[in-house]
MARGU-688320 format. One record per residue: residue in one letter; x, y, z of N, C-alpha, C, O in turn. Coordinates in steps of 0.001 Angstrom, whole numbers, plus 500000, padded with zeros to 6 digits. Layout:
AXYZXYZXYZXYZ;...
REM end
This chain:
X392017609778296795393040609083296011393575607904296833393905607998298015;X393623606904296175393949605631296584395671605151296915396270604712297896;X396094605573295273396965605396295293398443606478294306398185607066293256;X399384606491294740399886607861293828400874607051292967400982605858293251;X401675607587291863402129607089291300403643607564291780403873608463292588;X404771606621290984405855606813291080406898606345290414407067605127290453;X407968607281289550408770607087288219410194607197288847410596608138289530;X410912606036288486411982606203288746412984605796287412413375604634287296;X413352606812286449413838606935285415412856605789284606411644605747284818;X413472604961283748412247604075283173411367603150283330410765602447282519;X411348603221284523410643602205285880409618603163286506409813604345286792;X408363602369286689406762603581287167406273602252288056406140601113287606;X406000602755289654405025601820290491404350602857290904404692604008291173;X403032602139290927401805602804292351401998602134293458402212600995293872;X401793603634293934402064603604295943400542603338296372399759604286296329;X400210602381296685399099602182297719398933602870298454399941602620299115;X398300603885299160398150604192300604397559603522301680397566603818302874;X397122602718301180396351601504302203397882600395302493398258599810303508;X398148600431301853399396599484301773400702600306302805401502599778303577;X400553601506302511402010602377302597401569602439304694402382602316305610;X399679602721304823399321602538305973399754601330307025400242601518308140;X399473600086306434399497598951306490400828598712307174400915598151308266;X401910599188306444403290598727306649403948599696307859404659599282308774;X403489601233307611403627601497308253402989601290310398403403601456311546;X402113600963309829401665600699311237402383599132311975402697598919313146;X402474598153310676403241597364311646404567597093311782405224596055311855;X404939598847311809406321598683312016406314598951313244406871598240314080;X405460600382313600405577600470315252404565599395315621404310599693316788;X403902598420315351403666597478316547404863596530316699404875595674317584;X406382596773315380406905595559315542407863596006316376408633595196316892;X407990597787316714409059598227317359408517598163318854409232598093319853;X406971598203318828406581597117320285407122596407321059407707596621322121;X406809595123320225406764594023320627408969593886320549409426592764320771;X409648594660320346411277594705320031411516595048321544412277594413322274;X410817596063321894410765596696323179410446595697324546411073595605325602;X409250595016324094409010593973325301409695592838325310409682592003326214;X410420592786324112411504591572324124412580591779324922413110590848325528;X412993592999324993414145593774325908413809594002327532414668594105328409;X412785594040327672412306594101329058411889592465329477412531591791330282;X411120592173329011410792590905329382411790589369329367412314588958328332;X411941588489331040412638587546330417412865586966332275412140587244333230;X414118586111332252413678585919333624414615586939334646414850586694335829;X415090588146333884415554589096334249414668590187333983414999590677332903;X413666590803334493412987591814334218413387592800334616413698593108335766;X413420593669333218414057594905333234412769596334332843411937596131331959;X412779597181333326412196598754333596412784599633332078413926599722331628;X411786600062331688412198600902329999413552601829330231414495601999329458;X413311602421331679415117603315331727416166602226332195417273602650332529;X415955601018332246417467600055333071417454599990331445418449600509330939;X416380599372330415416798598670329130417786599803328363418759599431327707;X417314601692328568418077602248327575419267602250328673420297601830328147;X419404602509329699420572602611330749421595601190329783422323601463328828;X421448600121330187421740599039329611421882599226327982421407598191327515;X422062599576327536421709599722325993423018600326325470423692599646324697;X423430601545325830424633602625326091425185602282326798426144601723326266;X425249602220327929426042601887328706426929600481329144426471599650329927;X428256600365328512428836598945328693428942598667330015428460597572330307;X429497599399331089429752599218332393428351598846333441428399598374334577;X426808599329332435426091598361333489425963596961333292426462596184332478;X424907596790334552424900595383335441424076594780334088424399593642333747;X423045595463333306421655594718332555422553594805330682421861594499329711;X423626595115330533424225595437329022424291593894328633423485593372327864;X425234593293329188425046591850329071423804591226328459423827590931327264;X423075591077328953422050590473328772420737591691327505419901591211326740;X420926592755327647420293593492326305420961592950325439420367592141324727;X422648593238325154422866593277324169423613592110323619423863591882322436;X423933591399324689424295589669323825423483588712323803423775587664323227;X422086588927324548421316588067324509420158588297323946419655587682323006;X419695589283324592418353589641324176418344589998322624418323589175321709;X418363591224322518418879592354321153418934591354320034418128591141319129;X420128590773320333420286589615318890419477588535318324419296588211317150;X419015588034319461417624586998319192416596587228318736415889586400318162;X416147589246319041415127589353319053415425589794317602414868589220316667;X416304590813317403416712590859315363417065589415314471417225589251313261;X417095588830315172417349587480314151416070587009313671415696586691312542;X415330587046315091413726586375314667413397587783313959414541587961313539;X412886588611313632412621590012313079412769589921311607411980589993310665;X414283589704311749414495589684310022414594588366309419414634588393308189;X414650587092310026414205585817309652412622585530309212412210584868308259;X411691586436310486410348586289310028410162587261308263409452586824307357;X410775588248308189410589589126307023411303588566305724411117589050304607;X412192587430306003412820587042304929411926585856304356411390585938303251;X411817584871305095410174583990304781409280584720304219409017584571303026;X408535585822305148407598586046304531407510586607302879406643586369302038;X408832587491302768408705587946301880409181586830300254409381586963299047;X409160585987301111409943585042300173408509584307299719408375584071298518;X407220583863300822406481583581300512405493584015299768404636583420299114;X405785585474300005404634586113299202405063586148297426404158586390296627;X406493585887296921406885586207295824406214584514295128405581584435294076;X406611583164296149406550582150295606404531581934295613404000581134294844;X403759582743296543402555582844295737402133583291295252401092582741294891;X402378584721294678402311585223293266402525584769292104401878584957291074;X403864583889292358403905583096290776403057581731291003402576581213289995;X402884581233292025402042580128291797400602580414291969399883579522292419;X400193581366291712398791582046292253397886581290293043396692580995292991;X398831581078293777398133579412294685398362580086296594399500579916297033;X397459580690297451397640580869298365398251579986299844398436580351301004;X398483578358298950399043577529299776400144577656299400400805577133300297;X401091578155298350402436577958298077402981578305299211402190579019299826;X404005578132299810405275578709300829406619577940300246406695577047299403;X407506578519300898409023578086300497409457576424301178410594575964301273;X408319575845301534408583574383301909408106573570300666408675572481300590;X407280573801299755407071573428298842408328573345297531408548572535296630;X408682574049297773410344574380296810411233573486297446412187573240296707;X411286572915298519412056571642299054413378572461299844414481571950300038;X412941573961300273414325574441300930414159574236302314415041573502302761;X413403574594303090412985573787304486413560572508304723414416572259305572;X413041571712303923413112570326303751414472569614303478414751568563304056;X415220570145302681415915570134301995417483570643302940418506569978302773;X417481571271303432417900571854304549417822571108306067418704571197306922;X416622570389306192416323569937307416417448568671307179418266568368308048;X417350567962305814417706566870305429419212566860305705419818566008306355;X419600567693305247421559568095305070422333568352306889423475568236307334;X421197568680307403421486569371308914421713567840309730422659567514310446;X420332566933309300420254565809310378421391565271309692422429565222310353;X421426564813308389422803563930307633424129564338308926424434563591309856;X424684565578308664425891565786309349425549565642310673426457564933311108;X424663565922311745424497565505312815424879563585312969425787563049313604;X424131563149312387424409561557312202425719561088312227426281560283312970;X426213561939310990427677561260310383428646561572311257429684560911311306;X428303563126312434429543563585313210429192563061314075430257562638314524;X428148562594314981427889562106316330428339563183317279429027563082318295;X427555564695316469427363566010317821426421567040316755426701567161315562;X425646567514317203424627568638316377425616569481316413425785569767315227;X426452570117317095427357571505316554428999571232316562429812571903317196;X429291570121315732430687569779315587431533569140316816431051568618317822;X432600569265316572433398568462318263433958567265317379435066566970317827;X433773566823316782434214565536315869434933566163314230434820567339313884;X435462565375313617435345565503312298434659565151311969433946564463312700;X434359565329310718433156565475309810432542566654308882432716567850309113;X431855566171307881431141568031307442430754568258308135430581569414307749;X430078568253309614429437568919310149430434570018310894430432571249310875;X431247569094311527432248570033312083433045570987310951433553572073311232;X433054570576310060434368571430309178433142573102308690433300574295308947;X432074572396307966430570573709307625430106574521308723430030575749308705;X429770573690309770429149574300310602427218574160310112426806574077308955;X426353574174311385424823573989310950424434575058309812423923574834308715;X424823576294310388424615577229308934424715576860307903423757576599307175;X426141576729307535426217576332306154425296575346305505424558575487304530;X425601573903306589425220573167306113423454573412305504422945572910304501;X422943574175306328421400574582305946421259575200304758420340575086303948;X422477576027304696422572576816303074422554575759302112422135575750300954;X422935575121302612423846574150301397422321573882301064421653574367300150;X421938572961302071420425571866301612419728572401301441418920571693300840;X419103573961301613417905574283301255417985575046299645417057575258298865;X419747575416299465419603575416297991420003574159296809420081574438295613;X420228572810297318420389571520296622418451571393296616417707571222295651;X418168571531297838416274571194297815415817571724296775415308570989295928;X415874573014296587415276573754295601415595573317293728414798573048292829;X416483573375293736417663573188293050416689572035292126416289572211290975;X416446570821292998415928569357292512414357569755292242413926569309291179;X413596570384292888412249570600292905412270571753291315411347571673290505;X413038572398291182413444573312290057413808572392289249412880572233288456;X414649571703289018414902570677287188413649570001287105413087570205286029;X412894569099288071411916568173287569410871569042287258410101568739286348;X410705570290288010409319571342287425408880571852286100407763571998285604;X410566572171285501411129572734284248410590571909283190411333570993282837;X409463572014282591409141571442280964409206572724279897408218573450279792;X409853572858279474410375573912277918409627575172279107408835575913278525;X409770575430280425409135576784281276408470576380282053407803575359281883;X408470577268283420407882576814284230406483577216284638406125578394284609;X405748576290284995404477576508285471404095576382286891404132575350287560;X403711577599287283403344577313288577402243576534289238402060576578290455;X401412575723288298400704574468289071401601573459288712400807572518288737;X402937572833288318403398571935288359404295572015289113404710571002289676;X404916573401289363405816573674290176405259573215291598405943572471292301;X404066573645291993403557573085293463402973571746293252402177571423294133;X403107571132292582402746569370292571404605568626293260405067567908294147;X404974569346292231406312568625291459406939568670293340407350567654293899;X406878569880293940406956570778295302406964569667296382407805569227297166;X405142569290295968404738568543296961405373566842297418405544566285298503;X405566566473296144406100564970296059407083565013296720407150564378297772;X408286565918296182410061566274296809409478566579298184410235566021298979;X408964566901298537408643567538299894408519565921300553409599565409300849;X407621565331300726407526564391301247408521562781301024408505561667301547;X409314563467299952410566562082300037411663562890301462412160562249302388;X411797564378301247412801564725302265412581564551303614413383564521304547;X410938564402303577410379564452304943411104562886305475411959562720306345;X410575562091304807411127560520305018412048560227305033412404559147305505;X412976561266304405414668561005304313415080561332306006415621560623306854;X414574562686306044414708563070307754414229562027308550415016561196309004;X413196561982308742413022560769309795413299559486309889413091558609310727;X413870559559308738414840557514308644415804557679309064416309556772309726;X416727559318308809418165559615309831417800559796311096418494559326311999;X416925560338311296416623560456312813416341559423313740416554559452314952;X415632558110312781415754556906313635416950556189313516417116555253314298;X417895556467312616419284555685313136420502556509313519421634556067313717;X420122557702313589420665558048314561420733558318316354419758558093317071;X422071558835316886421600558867318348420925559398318865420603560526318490;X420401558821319967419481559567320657419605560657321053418710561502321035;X420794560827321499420725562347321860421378563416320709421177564628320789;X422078562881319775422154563613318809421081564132318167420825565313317932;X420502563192317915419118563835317103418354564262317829417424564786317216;X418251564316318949417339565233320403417922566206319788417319566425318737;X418719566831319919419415568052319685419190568862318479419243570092318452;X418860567863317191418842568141315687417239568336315720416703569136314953;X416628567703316481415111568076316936414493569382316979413517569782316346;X415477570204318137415210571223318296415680572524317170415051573579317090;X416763572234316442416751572860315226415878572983314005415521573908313275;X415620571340314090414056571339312809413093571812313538412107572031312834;X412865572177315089411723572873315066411707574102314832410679574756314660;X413312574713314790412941576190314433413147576997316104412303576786316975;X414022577654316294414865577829317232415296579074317089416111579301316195;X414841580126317935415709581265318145417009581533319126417885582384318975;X416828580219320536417620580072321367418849580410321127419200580233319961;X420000581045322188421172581300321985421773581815320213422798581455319633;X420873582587319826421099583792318364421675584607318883421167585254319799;X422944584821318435423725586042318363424163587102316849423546586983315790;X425100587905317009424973588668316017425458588026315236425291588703314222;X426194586778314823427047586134313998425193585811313038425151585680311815;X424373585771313609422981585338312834422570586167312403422032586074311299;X422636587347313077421988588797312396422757588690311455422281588090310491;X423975589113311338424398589586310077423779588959308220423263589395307191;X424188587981308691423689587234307004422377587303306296422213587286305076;X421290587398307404420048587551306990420097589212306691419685589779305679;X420819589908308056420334591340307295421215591593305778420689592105304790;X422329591226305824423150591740304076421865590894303427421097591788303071;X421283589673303114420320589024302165419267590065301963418789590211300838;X418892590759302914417777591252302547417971592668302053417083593296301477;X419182593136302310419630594165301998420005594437300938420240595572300524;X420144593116300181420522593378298876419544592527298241419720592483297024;X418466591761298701417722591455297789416521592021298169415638591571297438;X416145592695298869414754593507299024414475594360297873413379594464297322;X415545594956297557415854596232295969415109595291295104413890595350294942;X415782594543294634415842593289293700414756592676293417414654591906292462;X413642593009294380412624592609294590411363592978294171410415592490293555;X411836594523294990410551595556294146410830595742293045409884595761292257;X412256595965292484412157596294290827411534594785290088411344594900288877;X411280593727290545410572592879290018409055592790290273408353591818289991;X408774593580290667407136593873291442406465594238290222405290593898290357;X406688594882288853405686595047288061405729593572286938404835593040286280;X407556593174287142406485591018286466405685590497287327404568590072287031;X406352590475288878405117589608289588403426589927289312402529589089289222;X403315591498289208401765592008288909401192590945287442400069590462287298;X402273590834286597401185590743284986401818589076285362401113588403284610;X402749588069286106402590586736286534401549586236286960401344585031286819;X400484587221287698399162586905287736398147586437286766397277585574286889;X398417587104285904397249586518284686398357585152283944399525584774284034;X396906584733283101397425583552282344398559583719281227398584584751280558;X399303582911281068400245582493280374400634583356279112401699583934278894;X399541583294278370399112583946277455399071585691277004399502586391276088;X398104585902278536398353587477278326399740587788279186399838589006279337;X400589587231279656401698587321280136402557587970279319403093589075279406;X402606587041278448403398586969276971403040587778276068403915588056275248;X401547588489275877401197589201275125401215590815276212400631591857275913;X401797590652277079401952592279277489403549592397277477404205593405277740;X403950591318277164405657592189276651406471591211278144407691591130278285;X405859590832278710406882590307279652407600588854279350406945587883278971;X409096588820279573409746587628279589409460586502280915410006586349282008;X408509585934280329407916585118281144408595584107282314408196583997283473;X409532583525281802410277582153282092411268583046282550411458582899283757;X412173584168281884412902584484283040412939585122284153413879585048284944;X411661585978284353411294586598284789410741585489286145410864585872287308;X410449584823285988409729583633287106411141583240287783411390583330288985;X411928582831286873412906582236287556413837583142287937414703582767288727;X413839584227287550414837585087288734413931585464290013414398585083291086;X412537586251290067411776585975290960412224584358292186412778584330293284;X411755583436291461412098582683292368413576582172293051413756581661294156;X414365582433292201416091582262292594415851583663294278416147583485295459;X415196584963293556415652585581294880414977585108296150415459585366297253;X413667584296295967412950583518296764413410582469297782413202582372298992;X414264581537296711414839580143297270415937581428297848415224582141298554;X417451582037297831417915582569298698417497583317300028418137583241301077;X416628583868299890415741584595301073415277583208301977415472583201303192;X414796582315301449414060581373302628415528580566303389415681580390304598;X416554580142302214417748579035302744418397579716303812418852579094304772;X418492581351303672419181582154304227418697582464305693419441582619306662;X417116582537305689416480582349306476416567581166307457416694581301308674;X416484579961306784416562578767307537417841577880308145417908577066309066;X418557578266307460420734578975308132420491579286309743420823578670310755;X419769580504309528419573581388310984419207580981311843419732581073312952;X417436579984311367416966579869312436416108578848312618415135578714313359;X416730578005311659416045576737311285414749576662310522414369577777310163;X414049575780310212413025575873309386411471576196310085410568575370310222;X411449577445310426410267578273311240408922577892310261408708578246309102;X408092577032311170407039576792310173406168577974310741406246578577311811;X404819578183309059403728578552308753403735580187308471402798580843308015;X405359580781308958405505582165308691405570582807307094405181583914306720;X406209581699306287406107581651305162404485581790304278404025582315303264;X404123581091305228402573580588304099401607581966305240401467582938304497;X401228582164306091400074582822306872400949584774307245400338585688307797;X402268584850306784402298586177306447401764586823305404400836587597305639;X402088586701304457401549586957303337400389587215302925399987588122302195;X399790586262303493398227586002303171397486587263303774396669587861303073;X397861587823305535397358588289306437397785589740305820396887590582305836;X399184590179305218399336591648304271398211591460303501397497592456303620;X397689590583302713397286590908301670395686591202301897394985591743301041;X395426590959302604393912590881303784393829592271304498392796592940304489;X394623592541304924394772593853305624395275595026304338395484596169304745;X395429594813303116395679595988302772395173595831301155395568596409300143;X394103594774301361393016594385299945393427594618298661392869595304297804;X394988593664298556395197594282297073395154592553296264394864591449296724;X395554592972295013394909591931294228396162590573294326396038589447293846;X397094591008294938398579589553295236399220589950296232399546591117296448;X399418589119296829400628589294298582401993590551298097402906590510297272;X401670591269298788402365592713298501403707592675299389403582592417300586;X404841592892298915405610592664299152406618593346300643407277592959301608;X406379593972300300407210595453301956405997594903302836406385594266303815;X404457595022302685403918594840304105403966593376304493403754593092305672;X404188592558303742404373590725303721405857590918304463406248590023305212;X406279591533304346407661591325305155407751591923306400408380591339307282;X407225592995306620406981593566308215405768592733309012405690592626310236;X404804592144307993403867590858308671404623590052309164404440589847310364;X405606589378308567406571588413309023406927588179310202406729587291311031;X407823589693310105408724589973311032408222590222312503408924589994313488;X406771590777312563406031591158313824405322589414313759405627588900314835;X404795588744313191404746587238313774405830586490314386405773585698315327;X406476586737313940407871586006314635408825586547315458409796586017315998;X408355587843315484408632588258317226407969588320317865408445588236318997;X406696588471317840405487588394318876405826586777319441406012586591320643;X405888585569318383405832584147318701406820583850319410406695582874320150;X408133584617319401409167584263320009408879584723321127409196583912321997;X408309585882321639408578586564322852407306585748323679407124586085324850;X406409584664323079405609583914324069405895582966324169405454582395325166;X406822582149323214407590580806323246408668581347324459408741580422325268;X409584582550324929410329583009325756409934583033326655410529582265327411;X408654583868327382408132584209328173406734583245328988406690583038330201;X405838582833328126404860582335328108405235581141329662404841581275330820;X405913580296329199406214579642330230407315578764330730407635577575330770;X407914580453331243409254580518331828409043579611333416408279579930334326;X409817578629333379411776579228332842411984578334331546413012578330330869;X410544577377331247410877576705330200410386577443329004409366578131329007;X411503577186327545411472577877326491411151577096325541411747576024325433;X410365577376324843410027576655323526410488577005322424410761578179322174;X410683575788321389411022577149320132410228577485319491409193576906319157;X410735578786319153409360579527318093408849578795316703407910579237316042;X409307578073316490408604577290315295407454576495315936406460576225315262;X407556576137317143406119575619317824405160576358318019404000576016317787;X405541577608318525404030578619318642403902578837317487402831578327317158;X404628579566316180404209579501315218403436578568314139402725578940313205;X403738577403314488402761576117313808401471575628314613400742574727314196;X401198576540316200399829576151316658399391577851316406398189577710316183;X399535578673316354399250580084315123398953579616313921397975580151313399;X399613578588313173399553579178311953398801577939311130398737578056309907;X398174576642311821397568575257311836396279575702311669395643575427310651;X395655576614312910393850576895312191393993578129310858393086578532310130;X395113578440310856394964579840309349394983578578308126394142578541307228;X395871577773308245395980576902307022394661576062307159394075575885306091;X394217575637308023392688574822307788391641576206307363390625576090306678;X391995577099307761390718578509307259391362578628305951390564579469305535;X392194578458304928392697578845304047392199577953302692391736578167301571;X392731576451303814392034575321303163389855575385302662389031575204301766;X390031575749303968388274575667303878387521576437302611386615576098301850;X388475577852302774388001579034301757388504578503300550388015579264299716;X389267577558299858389486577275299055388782576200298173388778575960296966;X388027575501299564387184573983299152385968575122299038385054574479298521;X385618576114299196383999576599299382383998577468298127382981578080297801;
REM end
């Protein structure tokens, strides 16, 4: 038996076991790689100093587990799982394995709103008046990656949405924000936008729990939200037609799908800036490893989450004492998957 079934009052999903395998296994590689994040750093710590340190406030290593380490390493964790899972919903409805949440203009869109207030305050994290100072980068990321979406969503909309216009419509907005960013970035300061640099690359540096929190309530309340939408995403797969002829509300059903999408990625990119390729090459890699017919949702999100802590802990470590941000290892990771993705798509 493949797979078992399961009724929850008038609601019925099948449990994969290949899937249920899948997820489960990369949870303990992700509680791994959680582990070597805690030991590893330019303080190297021994598995009994990390739990010594862990419990114990009065030792020498607590500091550094638990205000430094710990939080960075759950921010990237549940930042990678909120992308991913965000990506896997936005390629199901676009049955397009290039979709990711940069195409929806929230990345982008976000990147755009972040450099603006950097510019206008003359400091990446406030010190001046200005929105930047009054929002803060968070917000301000909330703000732009749901105005991004927001715009890529009205021009998509003809009497319903379609997901090959939706990733055209995606692509265009995508590349005006791109240009919007880098025209602020050239008139702004130099060292301001040095600074706003390292945020658009996607940055786990100095994450504390003020970051954990928001991503974990998002996912906490939209992970539910998610699977009970898992049997529209299944029949969003087929055409238009038999969509509509198996009883499903097509158009709203897409667009609440994607509303919980665009929140999961903005919320995401709040945290930790706009982490490229985790979005687009999680998903893909659940759905490969556990051969089902659309990017499955629970193991697309523990894919995530173990890419983007593995990436962080070699952007950390790799080559100390200098740190990179994890949106860089993740975009030289995730650059030959999108040319292999590309290729399989031209063949």
């Amino acid at each position: 038996m493949t797979s078992i079934p399961l009724r929850i009052a008038r609601l019925s999903w099948r449990i994969r076991l290949r899937g249920v395998s899948v997820t489960g296994g990369g949870l303990v590689l992700l509680a791994l790689l959680m582990a070597l994040n805690m030991r590893l750093g330019d303080i190297p710590l021994s598995v009994p100093e990390v739990i010594a340190a862990t419990f114990d406030p009065g030792d020498a290593g607590h500091f550094v587990v638990m205000e430094l380490r710990l939080p960075r390493a759950l921010t990237g964790a549940l930042v990678g799982a909120a992308l991913a899972l965000s990506g896997a919903i936005i390629q199901s409805i676009a049955r397009n394995p290039l979709a990711s949440p940069e195409i929806l203009g929230i990345t982008n869109g976000a990147s755009v709103l972040v450099v603006a207030g950097v510019v206008a305050s003359g400091s990446a994290y406030g010190g001046v008046s200005g929105l930047l100072s009054t929002l803060g980068v968070p917000a301000l990321a909330l703000l732009g990656g749901l105005l991004g979406a927001l715009i890529v969503y009205s021009l998509a909309w003809r009497r319903g949405l379609d997901g090959y216009r939706l990733v055209l419509v995606g692509i265009g907005v995508t590349a005006v924000f791109t240009n919007v960013k880098f025209w602020l970035l050239t008139v702004g300061d130099v060292n301001d936008t040095g600074r706003a640099m390292v945020w658009i690359s996607g940055s786990l540096n100095g994450r504390g729990w003020e970051h954990v929190q928001p991503v974990a309530l998002a996912l906490a309340v939209l992970v539910p939200l998610t699977l009970l939408g898992t049997c529209s995403l299944d029949a969003l797969r087929f055409g238009d037609d038999t969509v509509t002829a198996l009883g499903v509300r097509m158009n709203r059903s897409r667009s609440l799908m994607i509303f919980a999408a665009v929140l999961l990625a903005a919320v995401a990119t709040a945290s930790a800036g706009p982490i490229a390729f985790v979005a687009l090459a999680a998903p893909q890699i659940a759905l490969r490893l556990t051969r089902s017919g659309q990017p499955p949702l629970l193991s697309s999100a523990v894919a995530g989450a173990v890419l983007t802590t593995g990436a962080d802990l070699i952007a950390r470590t790799a080559f100390s004492p200098l740190e990179l941000p994890v949106g860089v290892v993740t975009a030289v990771l995730g650059a030959p998957y999108l040319i292999h993705l590309i290729w399989r798509a031209r063949k």
